[in-house]
C-alpha positions in Angstrom: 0.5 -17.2 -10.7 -2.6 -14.7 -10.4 -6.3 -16.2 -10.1 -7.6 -15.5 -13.6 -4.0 -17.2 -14.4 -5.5 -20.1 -12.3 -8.7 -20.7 -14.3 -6.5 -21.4 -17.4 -5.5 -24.6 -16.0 -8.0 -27.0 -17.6 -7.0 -30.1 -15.4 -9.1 -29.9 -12.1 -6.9 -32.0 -9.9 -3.6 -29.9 -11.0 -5.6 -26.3 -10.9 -6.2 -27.6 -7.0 -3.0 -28.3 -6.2 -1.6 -25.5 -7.6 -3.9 -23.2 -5.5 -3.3 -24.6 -2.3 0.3 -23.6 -2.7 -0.8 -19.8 -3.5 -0.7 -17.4 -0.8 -3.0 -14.0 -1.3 -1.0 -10.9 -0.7 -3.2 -10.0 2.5 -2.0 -13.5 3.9 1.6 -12.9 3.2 1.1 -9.3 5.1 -0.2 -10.9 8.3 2.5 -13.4 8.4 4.8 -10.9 8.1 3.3 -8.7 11.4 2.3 -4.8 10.8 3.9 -1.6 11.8 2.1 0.9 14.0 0.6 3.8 11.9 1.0 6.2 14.7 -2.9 6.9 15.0 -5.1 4.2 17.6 -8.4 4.3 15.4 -6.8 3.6 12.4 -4.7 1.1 13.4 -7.9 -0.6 14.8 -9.3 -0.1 11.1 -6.2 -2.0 9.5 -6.2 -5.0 12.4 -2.4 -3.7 13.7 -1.3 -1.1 11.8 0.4 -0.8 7.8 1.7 -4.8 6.9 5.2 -4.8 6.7 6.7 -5.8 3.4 3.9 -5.0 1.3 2.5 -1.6 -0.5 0.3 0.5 1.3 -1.9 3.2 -0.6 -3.5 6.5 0.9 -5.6 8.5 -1.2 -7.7 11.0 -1.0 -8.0 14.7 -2.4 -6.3 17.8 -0.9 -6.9 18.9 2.8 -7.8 15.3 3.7 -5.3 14.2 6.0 -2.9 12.2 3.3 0.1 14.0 4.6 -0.7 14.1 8.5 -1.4 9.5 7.9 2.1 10.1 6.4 3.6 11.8 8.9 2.3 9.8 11.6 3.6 6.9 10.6 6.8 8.1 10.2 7.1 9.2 13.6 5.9 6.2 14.7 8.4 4.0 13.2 11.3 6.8 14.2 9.9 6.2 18.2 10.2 2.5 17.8 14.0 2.7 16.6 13.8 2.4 13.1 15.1 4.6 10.2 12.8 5.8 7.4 12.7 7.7 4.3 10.3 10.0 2.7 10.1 10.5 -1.1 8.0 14.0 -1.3 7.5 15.2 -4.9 5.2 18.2 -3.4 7.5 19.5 -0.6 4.7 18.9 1.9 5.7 17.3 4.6 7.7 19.0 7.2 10.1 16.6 7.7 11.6 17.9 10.7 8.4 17.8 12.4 8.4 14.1 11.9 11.5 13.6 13.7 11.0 16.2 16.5 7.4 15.1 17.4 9.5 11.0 17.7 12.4 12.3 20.1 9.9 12.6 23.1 10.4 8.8 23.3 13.4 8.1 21.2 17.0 9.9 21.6 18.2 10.1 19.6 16.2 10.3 17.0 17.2 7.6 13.9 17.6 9.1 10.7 15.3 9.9 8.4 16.3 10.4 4.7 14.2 13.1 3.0 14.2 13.3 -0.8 12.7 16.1 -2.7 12.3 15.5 -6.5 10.1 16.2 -9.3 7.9 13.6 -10.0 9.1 11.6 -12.8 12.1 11.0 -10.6 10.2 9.4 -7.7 9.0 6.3 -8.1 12.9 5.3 -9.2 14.4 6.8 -6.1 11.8 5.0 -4.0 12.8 1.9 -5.4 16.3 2.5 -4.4 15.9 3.5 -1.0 13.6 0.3 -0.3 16.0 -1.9 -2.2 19.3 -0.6 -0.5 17.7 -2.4 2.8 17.8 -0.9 6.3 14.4 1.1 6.4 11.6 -0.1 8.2 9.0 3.1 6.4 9.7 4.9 3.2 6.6 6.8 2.4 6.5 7.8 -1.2 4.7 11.1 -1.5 3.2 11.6 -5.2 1.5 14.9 -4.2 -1.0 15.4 -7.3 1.3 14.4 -9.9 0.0 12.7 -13.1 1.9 10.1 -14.1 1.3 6.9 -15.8 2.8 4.4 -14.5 3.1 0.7 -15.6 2.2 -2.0 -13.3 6.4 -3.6 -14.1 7.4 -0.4 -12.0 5.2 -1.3 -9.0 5.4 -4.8 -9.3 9.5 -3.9 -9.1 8.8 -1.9 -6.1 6.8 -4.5 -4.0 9.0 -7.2 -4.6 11.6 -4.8 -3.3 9.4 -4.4 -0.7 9.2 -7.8 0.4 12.9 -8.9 0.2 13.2 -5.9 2.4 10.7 -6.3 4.8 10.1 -2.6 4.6 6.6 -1.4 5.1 6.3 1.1 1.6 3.1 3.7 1.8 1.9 5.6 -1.3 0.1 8.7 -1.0 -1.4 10.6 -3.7 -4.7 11.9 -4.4 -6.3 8.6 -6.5 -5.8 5.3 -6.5 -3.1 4.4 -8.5 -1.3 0.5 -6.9 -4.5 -1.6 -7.8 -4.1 -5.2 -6.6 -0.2 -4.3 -5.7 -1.7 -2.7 -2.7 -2.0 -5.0 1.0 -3.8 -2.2 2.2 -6.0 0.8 0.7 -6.7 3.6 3.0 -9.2 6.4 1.4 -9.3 10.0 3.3 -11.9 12.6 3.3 -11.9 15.6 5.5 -13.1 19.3 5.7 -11.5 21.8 8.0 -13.0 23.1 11.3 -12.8 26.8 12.1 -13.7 29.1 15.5 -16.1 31.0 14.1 -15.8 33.6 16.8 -14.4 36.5 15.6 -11.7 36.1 13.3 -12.0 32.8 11.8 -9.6 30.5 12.4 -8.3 26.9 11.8 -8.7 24.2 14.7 -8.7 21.0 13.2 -8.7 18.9 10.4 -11.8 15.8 10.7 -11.2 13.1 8.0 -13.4 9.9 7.2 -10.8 7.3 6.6 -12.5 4.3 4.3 -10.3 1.4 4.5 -10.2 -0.9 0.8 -8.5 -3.9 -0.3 -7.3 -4.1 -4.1 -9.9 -1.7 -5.0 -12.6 -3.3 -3.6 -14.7 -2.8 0.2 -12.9 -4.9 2.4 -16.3 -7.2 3.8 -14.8 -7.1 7.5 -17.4 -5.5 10.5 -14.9 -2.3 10.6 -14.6 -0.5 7.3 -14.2 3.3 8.5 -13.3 5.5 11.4 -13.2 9.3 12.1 -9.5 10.5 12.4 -9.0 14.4 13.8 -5.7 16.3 13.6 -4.5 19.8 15.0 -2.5 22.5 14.2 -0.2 20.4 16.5 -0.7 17.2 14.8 
């Protein structure tokens, strides 16, 4: 039963009772622990890292770190022994790189599935990875598709999520979970050149705003400065 559900409930006594049986998707994500995002600062913005058997969204427009976040914590969760998946609509993400940059610390490497699709196919295959069981990360990588898509299909996906307890991110370049998000990450970066000579690329800096449900998260720590490399 949802809040505005709640103040339905015309009996005062029964409206209280039933509320101190709800428990707020944020509270069910720290009793279920977090999952390193493979990046210090931002796990430090997110108290821990992504909650584990919720939705996680990254947004943020092109060139601003969406698929480096995604990659990150992919190779985090590959160095701590656990297999993941990657939906990627826009082929973005060198997989490969994922696993290679996890085998430092982790040999061998677990799997990771990678499924390329078009973009009407990926929200359904994500929802049967996560519901087949067994992944600790499936990142679902919408690119800058346009799709409309109902709240049933991500309410299907986080319940999924949670009988799973698979940590599920969502990247694309809007918001698009709402209130089916435990965690709302926004990115905004600009490239950095050497501007001797030639120019040429040397890192990415990105702002990364941290949200809740679409709303500022009121905690002291609300952004951090993330910076990746060629290398990253």
């Amino acid at each position: 039963m949802s809040v505005r559900a709640l103040e339905l409930v015309r009996d005062p006594e029964i409206a209280a009772e039933i509320s101190a049986h709800l428990v707020s998707l944020e509270r069910l994500s720290e009793e279920r622990g977090r999952r390193a995002t493979g990046l210090a600062a931002l796990d430090a913005l997110l108290g821990g890292g992504w909650p584990r058997a919720a939705l996680s969204e990254i947004s943020g427009p092109r060139s601003s770190g969406r698929t480096a976040v995604v990659r990150a914590a992919l190779a985090a969760a590959i160095s701590a022994g656990e297999s993941t998946a990657l939906v990627d609509v826009g082929g973005t993400l060198d997989a490969r790189a994922a696993v290679l940059s996890a085998t430092a610390t982790t040999s061998p490497a677990p799997p990771l599935l990678w499924i390329r699709c078009a973009a009407t196919q990926a929200l359904k295959a994500a929802d049967l990875v996560v519901a087949a069981g067994g992944f600790g990360t499936v990142a679902l990588d919408l690119c800058d598709a346009r799709l409309r898509i109902p709240d049933a299909a991500w309410m299907r996906l986080r319940h999924a999520a949670r009988a799973q307890g698979t940590t599920v991110l969502v990247t694309s370049n809007a918001r698009r979970l709402g209130a089916f998000a435990a965690a709302a990450v926004d990115l905004g970066g600009a490239p950095a050149f050497d501007t001797e000579g030639t120019p040429l690329f040397t890192r990415l800096e990105v702002r990364a705003h941290r949200s809740r449900n679409g709303r500022t998260d009121g905690e002291q720590q609300s952004c951090v400065s993330l910076a990746f490399t060629s290398r990253s």
